[in-house]
C-alpha positions as protocol buffer text, in pm:
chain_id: "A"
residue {
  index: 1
  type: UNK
  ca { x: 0 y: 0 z: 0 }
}
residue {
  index: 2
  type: UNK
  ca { x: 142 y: 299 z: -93 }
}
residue {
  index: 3
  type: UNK
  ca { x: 197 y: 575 z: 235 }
}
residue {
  index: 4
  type: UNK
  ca { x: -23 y: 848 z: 231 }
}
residue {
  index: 5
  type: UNK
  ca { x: 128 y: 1259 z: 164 }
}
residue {
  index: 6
  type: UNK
  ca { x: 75 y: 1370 z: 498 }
}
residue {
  index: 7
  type: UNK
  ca { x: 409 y: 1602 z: 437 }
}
residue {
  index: 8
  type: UNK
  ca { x: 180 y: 1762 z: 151 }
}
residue {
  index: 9
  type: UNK
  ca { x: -72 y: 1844 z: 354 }
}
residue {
  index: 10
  type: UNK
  ca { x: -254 y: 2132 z: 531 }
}
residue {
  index: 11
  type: UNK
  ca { x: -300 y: 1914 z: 878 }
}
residue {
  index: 12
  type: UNK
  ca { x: -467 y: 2033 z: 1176 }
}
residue {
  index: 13
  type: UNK
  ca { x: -469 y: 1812 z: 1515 }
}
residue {
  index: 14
  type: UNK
  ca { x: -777 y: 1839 z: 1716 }
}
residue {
  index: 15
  type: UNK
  ca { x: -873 y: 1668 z: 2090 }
}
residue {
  index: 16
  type: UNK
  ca { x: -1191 y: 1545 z: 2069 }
}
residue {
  index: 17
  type: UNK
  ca { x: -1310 y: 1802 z: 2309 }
}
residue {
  index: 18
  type: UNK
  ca { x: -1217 y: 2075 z: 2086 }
}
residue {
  index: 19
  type: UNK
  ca { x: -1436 y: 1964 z: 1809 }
}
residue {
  index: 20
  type: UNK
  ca { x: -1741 y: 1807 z: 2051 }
}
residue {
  index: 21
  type: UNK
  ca { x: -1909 y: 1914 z: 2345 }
}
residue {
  index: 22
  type: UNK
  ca { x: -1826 y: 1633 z: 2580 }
}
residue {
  index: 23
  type: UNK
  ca { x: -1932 y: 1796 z: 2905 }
}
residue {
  index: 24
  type: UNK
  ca { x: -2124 y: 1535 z: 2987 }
}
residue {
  index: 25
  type: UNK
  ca { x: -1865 y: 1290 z: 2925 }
}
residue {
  index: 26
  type: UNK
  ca { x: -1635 y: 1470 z: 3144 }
}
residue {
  index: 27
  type: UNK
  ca { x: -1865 y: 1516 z: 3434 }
}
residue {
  index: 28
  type: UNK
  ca { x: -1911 y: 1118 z: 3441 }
}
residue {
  index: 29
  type: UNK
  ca { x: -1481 y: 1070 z: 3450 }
}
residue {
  index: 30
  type: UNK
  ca { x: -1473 y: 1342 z: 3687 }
}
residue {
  index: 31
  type: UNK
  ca { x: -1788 y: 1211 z: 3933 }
}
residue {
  index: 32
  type: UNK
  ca { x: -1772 y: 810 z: 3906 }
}
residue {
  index: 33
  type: UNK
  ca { x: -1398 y: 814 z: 3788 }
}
residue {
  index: 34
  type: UNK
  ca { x: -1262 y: 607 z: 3466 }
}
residue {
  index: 35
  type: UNK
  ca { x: -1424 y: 278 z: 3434 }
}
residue {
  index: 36
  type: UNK
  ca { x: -1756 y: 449 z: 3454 }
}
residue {
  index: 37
  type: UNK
  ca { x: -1670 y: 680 z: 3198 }
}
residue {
  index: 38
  type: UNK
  ca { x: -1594 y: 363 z: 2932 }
}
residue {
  index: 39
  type: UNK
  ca { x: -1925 y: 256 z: 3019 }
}
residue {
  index: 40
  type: UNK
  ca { x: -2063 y: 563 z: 2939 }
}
residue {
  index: 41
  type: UNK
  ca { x: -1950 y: 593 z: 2664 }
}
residue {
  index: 42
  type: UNK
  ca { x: -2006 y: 263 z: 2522 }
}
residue {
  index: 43
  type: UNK
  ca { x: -2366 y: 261 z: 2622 }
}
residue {
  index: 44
  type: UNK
  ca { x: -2384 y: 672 z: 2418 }
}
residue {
  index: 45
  type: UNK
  ca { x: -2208 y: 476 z: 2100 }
}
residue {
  index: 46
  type: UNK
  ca { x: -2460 y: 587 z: 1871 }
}
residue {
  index: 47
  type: UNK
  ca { x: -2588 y: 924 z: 2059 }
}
residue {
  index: 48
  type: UNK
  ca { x: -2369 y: 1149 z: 1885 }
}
residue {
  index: 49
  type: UNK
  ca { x: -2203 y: 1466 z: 2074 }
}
residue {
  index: 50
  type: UNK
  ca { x: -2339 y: 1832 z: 2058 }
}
residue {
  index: 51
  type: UNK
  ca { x: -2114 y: 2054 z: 1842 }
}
residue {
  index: 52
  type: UNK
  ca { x: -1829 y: 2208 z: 2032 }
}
residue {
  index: 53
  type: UNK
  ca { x: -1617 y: 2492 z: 2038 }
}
residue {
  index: 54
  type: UNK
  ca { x: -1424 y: 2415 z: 1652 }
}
residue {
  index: 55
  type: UNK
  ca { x: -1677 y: 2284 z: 1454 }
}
residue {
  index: 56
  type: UNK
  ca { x: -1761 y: 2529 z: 1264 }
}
residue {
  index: 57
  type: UNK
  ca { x: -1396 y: 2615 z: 1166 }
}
residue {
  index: 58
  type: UNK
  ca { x: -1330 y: 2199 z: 1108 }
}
residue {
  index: 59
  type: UNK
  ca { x: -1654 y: 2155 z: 899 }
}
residue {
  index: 60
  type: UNK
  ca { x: -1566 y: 2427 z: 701 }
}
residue {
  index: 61
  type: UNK
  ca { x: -1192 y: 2325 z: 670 }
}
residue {
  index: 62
  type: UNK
  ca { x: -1295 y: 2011 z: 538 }
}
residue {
  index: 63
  type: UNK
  ca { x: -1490 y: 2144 z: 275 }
}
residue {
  index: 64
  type: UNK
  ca { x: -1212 y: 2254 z: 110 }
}
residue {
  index: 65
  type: UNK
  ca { x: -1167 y: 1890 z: 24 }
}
residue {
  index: 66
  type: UNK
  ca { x: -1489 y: 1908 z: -156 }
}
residue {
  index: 67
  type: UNK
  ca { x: -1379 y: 2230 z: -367 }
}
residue {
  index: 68
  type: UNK
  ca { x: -1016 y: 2046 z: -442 }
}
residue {
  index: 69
  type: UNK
  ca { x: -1084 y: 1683 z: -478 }
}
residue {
  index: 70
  type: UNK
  ca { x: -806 y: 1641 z: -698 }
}
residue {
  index: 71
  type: UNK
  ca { x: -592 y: 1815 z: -441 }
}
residue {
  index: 72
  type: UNK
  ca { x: -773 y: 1688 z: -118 }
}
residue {
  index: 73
  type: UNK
  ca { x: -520 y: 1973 z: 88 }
}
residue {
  index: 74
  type: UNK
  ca { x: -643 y: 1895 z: 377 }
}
residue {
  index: 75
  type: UNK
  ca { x: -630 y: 1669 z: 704 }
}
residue {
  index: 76
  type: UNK
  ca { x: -798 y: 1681 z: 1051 }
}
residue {
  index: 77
  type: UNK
  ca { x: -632 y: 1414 z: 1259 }
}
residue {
  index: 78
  type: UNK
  ca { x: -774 y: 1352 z: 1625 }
}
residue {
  index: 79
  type: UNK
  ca { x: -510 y: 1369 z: 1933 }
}
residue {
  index: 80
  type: UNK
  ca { x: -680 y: 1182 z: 2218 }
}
residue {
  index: 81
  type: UNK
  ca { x: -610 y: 1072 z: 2630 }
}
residue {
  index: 82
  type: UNK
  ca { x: -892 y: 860 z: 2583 }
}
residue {
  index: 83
  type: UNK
  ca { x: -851 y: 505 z: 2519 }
}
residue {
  index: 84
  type: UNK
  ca { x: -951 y: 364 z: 2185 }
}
residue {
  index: 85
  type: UNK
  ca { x: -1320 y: 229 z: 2269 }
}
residue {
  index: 86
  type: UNK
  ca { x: -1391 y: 564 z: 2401 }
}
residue {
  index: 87
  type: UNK
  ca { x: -1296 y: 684 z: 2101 }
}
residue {
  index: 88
  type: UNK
  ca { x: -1533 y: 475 z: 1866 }
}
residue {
  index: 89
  type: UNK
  ca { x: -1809 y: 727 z: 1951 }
}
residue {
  index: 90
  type: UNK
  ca { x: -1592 y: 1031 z: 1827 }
}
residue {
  index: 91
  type: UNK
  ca { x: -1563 y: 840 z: 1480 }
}
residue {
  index: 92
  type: UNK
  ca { x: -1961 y: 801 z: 1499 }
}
residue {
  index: 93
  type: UNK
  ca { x: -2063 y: 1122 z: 1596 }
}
residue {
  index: 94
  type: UNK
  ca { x: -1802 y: 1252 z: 1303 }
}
residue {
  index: 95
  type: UNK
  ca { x: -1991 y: 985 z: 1067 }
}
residue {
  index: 96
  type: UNK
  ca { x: -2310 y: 1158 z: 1217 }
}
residue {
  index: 97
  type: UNK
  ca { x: -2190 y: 1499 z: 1129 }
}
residue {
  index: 98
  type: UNK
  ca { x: -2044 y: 1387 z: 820 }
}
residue {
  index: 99
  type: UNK
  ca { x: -1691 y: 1512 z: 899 }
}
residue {
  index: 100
  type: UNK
  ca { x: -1440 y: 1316 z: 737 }
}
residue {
  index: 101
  type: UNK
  ca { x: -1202 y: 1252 z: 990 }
}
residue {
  index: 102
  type: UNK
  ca { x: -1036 y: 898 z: 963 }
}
residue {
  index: 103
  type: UNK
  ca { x: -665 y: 930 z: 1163 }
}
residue {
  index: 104
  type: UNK
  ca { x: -522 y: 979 z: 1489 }
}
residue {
  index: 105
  type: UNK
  ca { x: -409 y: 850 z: 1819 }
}
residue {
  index: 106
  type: UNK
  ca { x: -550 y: 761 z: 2127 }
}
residue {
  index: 107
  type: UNK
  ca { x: -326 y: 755 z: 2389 }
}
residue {
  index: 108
  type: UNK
  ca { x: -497 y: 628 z: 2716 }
}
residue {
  index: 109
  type: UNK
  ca { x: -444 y: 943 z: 2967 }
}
residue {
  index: 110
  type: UNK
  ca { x: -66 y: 998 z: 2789 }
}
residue {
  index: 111
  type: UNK
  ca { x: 40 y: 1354 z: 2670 }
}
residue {
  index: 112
  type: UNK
  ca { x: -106 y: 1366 z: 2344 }
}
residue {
  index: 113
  type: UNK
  ca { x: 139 y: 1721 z: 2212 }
}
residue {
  index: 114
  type: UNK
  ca { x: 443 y: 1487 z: 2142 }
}
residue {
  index: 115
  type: UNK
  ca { x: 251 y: 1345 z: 1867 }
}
residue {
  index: 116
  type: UNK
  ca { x: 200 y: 1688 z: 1698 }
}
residue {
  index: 117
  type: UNK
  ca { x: 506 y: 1685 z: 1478 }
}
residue {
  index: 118
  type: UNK
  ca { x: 469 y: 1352 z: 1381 }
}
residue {
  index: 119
  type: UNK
  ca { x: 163 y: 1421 z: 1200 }
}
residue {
  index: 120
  type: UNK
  ca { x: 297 y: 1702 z: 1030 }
}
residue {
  index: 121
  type: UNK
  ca { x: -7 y: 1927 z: 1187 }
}
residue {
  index: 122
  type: UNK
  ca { x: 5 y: 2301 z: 1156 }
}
residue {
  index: 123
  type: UNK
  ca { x: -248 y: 2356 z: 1474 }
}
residue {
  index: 124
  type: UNK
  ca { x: -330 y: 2153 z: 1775 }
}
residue {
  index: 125
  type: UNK
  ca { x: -672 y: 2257 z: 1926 }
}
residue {
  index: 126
  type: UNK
  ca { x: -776 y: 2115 z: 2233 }
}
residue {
  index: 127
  type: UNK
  ca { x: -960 y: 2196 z: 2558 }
}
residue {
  index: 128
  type: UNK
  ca { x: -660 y: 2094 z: 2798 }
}
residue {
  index: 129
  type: UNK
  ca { x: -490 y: 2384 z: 2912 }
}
residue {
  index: 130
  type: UNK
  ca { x: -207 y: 2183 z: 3036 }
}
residue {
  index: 131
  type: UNK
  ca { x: -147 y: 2054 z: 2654 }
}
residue {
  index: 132
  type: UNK
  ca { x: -133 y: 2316 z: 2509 }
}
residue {
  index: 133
  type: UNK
  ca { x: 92 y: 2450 z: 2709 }
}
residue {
  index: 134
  type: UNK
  ca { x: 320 y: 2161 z: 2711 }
}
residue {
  index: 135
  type: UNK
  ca { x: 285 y: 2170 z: 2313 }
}
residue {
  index: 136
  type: UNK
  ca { x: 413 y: 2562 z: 2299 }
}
residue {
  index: 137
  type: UNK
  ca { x: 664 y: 2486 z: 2537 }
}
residue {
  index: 138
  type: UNK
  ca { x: 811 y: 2206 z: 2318 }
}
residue {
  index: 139
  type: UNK
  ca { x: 799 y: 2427 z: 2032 }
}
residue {
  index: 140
  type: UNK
  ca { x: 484 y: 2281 z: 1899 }
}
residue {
  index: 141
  type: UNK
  ca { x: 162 y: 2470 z: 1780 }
}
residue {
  index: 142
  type: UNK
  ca { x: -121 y: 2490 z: 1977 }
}
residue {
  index: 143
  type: UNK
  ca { x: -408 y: 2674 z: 2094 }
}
residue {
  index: 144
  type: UNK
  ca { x: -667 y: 2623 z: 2423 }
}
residue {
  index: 145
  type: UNK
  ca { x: -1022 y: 2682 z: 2309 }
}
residue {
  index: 146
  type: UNK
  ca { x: -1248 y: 2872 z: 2522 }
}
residue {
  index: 147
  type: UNK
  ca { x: -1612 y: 2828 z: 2639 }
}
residue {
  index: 148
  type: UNK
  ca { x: -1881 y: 2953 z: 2379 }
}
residue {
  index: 149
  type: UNK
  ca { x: -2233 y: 3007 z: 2326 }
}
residue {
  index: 150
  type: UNK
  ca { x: -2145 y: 3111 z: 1942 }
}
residue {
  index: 151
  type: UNK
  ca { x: -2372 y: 2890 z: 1696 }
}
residue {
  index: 152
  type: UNK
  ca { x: -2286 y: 2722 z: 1396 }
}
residue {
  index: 153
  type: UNK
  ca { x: -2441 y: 2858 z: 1033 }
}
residue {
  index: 154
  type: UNK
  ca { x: -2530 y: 2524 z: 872 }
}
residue {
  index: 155
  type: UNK
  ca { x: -2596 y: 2718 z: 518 }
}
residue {
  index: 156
  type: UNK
  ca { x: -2294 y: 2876 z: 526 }
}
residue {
  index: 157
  type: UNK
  ca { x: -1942 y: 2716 z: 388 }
}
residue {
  index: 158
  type: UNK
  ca { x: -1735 y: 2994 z: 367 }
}
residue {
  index: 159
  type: UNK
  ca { x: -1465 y: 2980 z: 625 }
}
residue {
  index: 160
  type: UNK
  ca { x: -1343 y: 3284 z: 833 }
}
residue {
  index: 161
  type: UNK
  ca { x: -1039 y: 3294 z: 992 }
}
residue {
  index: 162
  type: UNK
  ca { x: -906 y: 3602 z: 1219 }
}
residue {
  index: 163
  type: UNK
  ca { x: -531 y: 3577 z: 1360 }
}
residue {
  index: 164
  type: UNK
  ca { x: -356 y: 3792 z: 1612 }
}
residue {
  index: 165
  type: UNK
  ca { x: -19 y: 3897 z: 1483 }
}
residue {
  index: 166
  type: UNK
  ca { x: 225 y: 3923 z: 1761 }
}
residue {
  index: 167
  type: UNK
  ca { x: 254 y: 3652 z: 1935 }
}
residue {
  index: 168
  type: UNK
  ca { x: 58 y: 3444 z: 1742 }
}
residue {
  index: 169
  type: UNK
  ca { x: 161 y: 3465 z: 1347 }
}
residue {
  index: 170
  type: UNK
  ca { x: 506 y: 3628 z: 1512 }
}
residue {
  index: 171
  type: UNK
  ca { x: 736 y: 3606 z: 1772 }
}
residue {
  index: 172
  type: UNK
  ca { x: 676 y: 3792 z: 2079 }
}
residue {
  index: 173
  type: UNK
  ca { x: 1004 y: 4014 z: 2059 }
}
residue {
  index: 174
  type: UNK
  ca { x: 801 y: 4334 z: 1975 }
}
residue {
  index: 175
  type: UNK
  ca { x: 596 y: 4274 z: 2275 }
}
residue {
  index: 176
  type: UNK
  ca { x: 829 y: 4248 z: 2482 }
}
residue {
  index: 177
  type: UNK
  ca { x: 979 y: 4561 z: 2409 }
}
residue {
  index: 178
  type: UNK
  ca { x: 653 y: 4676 z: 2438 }
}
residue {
  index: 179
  type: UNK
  ca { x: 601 y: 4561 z: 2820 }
}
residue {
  index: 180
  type: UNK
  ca { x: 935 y: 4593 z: 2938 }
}
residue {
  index: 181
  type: UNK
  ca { x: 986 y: 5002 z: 2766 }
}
residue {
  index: 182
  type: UNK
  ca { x: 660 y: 5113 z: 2707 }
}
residue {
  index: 183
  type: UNK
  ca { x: 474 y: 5217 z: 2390 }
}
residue {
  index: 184
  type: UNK
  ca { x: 700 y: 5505 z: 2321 }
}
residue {
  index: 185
  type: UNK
  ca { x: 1011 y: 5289 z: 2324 }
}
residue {
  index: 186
  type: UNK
  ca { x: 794 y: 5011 z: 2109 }
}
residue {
  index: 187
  type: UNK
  ca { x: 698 y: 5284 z: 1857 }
}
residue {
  index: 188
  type: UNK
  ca { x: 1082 y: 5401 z: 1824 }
}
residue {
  index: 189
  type: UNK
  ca { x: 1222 y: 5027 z: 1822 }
}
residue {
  index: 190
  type: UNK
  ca { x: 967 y: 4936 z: 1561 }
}
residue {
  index: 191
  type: UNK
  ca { x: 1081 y: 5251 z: 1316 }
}
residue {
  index: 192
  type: UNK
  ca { x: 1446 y: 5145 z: 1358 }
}
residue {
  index: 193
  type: UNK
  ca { x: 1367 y: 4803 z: 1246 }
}
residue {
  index: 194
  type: UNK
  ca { x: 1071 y: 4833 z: 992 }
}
residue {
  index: 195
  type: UNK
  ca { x: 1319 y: 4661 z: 675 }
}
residue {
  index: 196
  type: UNK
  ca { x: 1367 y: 4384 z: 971 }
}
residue {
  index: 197
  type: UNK
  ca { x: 1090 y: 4070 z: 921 }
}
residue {
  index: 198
  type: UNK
  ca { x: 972 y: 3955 z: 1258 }
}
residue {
  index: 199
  type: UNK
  ca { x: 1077 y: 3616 z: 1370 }
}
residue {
  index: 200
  type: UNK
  ca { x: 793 y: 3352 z: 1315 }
}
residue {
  index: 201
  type: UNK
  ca { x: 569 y: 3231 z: 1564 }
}
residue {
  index: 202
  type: UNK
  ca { x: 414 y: 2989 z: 1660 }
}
residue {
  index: 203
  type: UNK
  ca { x: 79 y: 2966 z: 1384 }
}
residue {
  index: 204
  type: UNK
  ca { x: 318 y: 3112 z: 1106 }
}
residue {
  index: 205
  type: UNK
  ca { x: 352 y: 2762 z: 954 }
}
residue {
  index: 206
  type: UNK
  ca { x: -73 y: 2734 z: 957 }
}
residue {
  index: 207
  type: UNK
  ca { x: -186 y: 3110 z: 805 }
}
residue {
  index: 208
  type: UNK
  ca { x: 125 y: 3014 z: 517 }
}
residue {
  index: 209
  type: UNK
  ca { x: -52 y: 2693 z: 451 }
}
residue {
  index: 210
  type: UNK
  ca { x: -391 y: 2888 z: 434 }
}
residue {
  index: 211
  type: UNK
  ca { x: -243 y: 3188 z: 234 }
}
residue {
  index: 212
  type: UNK
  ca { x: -122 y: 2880 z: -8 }
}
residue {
  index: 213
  type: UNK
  ca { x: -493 y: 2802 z: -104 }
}
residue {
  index: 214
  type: UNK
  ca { x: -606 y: 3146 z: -77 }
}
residue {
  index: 215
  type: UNK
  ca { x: -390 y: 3206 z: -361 }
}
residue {
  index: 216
  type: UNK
  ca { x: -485 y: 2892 z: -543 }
}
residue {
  index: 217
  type: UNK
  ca { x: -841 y: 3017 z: -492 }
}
residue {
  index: 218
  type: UNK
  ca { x: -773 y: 3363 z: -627 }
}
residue {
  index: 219
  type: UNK
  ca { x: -623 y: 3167 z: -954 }
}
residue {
  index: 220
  type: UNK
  ca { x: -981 y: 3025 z: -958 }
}
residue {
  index: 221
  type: UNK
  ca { x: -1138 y: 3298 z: -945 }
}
residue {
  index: 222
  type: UNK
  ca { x: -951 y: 3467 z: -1264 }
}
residue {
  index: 223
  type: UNK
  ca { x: -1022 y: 3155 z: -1476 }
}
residue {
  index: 224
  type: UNK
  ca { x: -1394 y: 3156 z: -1386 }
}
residue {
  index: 225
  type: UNK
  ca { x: -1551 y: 3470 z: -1304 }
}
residue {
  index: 226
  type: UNK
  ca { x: -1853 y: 3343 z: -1075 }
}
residue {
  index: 227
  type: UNK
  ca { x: -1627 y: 3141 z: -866 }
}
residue {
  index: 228
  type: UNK
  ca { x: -1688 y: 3257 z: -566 }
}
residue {
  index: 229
  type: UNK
  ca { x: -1385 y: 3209 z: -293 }
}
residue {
  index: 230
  type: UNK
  ca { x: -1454 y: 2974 z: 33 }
}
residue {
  index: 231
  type: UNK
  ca { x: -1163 y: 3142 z: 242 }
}
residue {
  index: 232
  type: UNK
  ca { x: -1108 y: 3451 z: 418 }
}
residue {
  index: 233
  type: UNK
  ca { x: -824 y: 3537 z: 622 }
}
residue {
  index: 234
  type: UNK
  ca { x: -784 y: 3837 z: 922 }
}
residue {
  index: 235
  type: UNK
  ca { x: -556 y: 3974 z: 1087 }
}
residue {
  index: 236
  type: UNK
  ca { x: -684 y: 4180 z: 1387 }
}
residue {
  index: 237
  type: UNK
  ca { x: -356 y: 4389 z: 1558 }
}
residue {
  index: 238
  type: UNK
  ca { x: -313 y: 4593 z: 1821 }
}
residue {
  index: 239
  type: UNK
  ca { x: -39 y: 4714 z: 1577 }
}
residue {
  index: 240
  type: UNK
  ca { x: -46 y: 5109 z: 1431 }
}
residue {
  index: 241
  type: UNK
  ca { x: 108 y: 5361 z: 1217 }
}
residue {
  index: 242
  type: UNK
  ca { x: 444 y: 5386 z: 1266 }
}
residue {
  index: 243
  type: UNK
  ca { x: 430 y: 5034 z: 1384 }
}
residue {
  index: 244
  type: UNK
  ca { x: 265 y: 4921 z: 1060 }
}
residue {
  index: 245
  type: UNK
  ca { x: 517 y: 4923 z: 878 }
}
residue {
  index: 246
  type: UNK
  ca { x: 723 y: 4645 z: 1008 }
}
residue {
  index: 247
  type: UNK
  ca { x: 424 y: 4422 z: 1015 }
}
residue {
  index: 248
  type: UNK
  ca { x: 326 y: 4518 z: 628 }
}
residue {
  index: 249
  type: UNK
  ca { x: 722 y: 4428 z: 561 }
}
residue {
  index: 250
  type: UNK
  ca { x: 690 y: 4091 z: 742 }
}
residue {
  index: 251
  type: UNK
  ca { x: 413 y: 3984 z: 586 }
}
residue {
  index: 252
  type: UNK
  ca { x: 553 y: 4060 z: 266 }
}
residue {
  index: 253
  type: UNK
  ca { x: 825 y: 3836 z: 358 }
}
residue {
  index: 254
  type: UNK
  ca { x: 665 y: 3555 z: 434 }
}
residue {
  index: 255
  type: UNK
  ca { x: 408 y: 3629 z: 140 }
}
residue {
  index: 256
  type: UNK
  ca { x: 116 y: 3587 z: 329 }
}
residue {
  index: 257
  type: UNK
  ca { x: -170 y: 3829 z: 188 }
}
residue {
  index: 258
  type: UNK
  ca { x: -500 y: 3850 z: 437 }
}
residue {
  index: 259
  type: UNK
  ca { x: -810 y: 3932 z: 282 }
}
residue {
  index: 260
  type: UNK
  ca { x: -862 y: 4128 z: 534 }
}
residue {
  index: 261
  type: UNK
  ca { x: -651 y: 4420 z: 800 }
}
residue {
  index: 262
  type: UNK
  ca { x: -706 y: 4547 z: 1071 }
}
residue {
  index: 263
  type: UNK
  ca { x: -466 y: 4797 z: 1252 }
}
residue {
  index: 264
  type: UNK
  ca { x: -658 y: 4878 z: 1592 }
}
residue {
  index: 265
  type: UNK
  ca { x: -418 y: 5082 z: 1782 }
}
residue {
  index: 266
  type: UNK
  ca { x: -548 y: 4959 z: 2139 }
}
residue {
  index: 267
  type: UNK
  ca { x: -930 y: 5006 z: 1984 }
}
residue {
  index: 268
  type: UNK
  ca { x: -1129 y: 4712 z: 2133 }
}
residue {
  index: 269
  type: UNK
  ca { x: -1113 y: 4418 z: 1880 }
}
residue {
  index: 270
  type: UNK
  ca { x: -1408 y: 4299 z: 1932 }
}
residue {
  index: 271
  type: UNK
  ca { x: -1557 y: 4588 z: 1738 }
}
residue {
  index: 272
  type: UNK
  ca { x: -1463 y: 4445 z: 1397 }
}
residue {
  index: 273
  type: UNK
  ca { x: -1461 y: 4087 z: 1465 }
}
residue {
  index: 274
  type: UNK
  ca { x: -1816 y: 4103 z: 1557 }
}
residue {
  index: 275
  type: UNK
  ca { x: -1840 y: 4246 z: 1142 }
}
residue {
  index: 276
  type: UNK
  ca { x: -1620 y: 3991 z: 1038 }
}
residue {
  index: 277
  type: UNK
  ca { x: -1749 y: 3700 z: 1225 }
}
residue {
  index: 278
  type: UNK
  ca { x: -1516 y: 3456 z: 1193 }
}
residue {
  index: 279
  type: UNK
  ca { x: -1582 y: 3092 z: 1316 }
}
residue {
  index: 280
  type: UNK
  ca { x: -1210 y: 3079 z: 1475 }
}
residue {
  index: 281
  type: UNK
  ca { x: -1024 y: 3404 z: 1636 }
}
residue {
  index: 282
  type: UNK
  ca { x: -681 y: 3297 z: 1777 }
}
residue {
  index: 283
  type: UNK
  ca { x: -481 y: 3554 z: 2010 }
}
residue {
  index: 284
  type: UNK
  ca { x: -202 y: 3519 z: 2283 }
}
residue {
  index: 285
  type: UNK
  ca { x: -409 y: 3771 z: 2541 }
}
residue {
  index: 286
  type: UNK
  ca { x: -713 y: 3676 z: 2705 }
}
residue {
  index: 287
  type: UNK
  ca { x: -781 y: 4043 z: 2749 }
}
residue {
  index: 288
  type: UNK
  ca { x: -858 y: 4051 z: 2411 }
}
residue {
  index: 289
  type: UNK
  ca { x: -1080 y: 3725 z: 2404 }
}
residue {
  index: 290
  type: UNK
  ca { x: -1299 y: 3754 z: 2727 }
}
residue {
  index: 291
  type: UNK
  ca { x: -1532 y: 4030 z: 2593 }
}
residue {
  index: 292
  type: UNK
  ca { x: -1607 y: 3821 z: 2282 }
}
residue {
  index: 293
  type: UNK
  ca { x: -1568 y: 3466 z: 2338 }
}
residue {
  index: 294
  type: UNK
  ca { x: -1883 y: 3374 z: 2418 }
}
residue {
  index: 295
  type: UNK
  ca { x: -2029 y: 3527 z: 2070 }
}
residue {
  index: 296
  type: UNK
  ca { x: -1696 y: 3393 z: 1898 }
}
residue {
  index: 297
  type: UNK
  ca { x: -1541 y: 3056 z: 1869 }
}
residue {
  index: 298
  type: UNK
  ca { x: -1175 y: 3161 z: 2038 }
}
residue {
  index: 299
  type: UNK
  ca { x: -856 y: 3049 z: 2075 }
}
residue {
  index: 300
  type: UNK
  ca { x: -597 y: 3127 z: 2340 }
}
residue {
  index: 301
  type: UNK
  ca { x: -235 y: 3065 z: 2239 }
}
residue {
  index: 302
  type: UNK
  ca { x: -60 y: 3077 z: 2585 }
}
residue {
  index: 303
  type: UNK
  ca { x: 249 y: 3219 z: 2440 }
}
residue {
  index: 304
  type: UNK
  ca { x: 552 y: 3450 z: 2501 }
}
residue {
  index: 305
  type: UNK
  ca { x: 580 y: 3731 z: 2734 }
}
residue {
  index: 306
  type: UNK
  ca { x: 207 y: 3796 z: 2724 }
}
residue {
  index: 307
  type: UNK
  ca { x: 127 y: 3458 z: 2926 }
}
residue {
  index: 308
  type: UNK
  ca { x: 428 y: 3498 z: 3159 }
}
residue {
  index: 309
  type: UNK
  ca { x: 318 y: 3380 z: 3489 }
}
residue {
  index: 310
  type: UNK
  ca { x: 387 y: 3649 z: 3775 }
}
C-alpha cells in the first residue's frame, strides 16, 4: 500500500473536546472516575455529541476537500487521552456529522502534544490547558479553546479565519519591548527596524498553509468569473502607524496576503470581529478574548511574554 502525503498536507490536530461538546462525558470521568466513563460511553455509541467549540472552523476546513478533490489539501487528525473504545463514539458522531475525519491516536491518559510533529499538523486545538501549554513549550503549535455560546451557520461554507499577529503569526520580541519600555520605546524600536521581518511564531507555519490556497483560490477565481472564494483570512492587531510598517514588511516576507486588515491601535477588537465574524479568532491575550468569546469561537495561544506567569 502505498503511504499516504501527509508532508503535503494542510493538517490540523484536534482533541476530541475541541471539536465536541463532551461535558457530559467529562462530568461522568470526573464524578464516578474512569471505568464508569468507558461505560458511558459505550452505552452513548450511537448518541452522537453536541457541536463544540471548533466545529464550525473543522466543517468548514474540510470542505475545502470538496472544492479540491483532486488536491484533497487537507487533514484533521484527532489527538486523544482517551482510550480507543472511548474513542469509537468520536468516529460516529463525526460519521453523524459527516466530517471526514479517519486518523489519529488515542493515547490512554498519555500527553497527546508529542505526537504533533509527527503528523505534520500546523495547529493543535484542544480543551486541555495543560497541553497546550506543554505543546508551545516544546515548540509545537497549539491553541486552548475557550467556552462559547457562538452557533454554527449550517448554510454557510465559507470559512473565516481572524489571527492575532504578535505573538501568534510572530514572535513575541516586539511585545516584549513593548512591556518591558513602554509604547513610546515600542513605537521608536519598531521605526528602527521596519526593513527587519519579525521572527515567526508559533501559527506562522498554519496562516502560510492557508495563504497557499487562498492564492490557489484567487487563480480560480480569474479563470472563472462566478467562482466565488470559500476562504477569508484576518488579521486583527493591536499594531499602528508607525508600527505598521514592520508588520506590512513581514508579511511581505513571508508572502502571506490577508483578505482582510485590521490595525486597531489599542481600539477594542471585538468591534470588527463582531463584522467579520469569523468561526475561529486565535490571540495570545485573554484580554482581548474575554469580551467576545462567548459570541466567537476563540482560541488562546498561551504564548511569550504575554502569558508569563507572575
Amino acid at each position: 500500500m502505498a503511504q499516504f502525503p501527509i508532508d503535503k498536507k494542510l493538517v490540523v490536530a484536534i482533541s476530541s473536546s475541541a471539536v465536541f461538546d463532551m461535558k457530559e462525558a467529562g462530568a461522568v470521568y470526573e464524578e464516578r472516575g474512569e471505568e464508569a466513563y468507558r461505560n458511558f460511553q459505550k452505552e452513548n455509541l450511537h448518541n452522537p455529541f453536541g457541536k463544540g467549540v471548533a466545529f464550525p472552523f473543522i466543517r468548514r476546513l474540510l470542505h475545502l476537500n470538496n472544492l479540491y478533490p483532486n488536491e484533497q489539501p487537507v487533514e484533521v487528525i484527532v489527538l486523544s487521552r482517551n482510550d480507543p473504545d472511548s474513542g469509537q463514539r468520536f468516529f460516529e458522531s463525526c460519521k453523524h456529522y459527516d466530517l471526514n475525519i479517519t486518523r489519529g491516536s488515542f493515547l490512554c491518559g498519555k500527553d497527546p502534544y508529542p505526537y504533533i510533529d509527527a503528523f505534520n499538523a500546523s495547529l493543535f486545538l484542544s480543551a486541555n490547558e495543560s497541553d497546550v501549554r506543554g505543546a508551545l513549550q516544546a515548540g509545537m503549535p497549539a491553541g486552548l479553546v475557550l467556552p462559547t455560546q457562538a452557533s454554527d451557520e449550517p448554510t454557510s461554507d465559507e470559512l473565516r479565519i481572524a489571527f492575532d499577529f504578535d505573538g501568534v503569526l510572530a514572535g513575541d520580541e516586539s511585545e516584549q519591548v513593548f512591556k518591558r519600555d513602554g509604547l513610546a520605546t515600542f513605537r521608536n524600536s519598531e521605526q528602527e527596524k521596519s526593513d527587519e521581518p519579525l521572527q515567526a511564531g508559533p501559527l506562522h507555519s498554519l496562516a502560510q498553509k492557508l495563504s497557499y490556497w487562498q492564492k490557489f483560490e484567487s487563480k480560480r477565481l480569474k479563470a472563472d468569473p462566478n467562482y466565488k472564494p470559500h476562504l477569508r483570512i484576518a488579521i486583527v492587531t493591536a499594531r499602528s502607524a508607525p508600527a505598521h510598517t514592520r508588520f506590512i514588511k513581514t508579511l511581505t516576507a513571508w508572502g502571506l496576503a490577508p483578505t482582510e486588515t485590521f490595525l486597531m491601535g489599542g481600539i477594542d477588537k471585538s468591534r470588527v470581529l463582531r463584522v467579520f465574524k469569523p468561526h475561529l479568532f486565535l490571540d495570545d491575550q485573554l484580554s482581548h478574548l474575554e469580551g467576545i468569546s462567548d459570541e466567537i469561537p476563540c482560541v488562546h495561544i498561551p504564548f511569550g511574554i504575554a502569558n508569563d506567569k507572575q
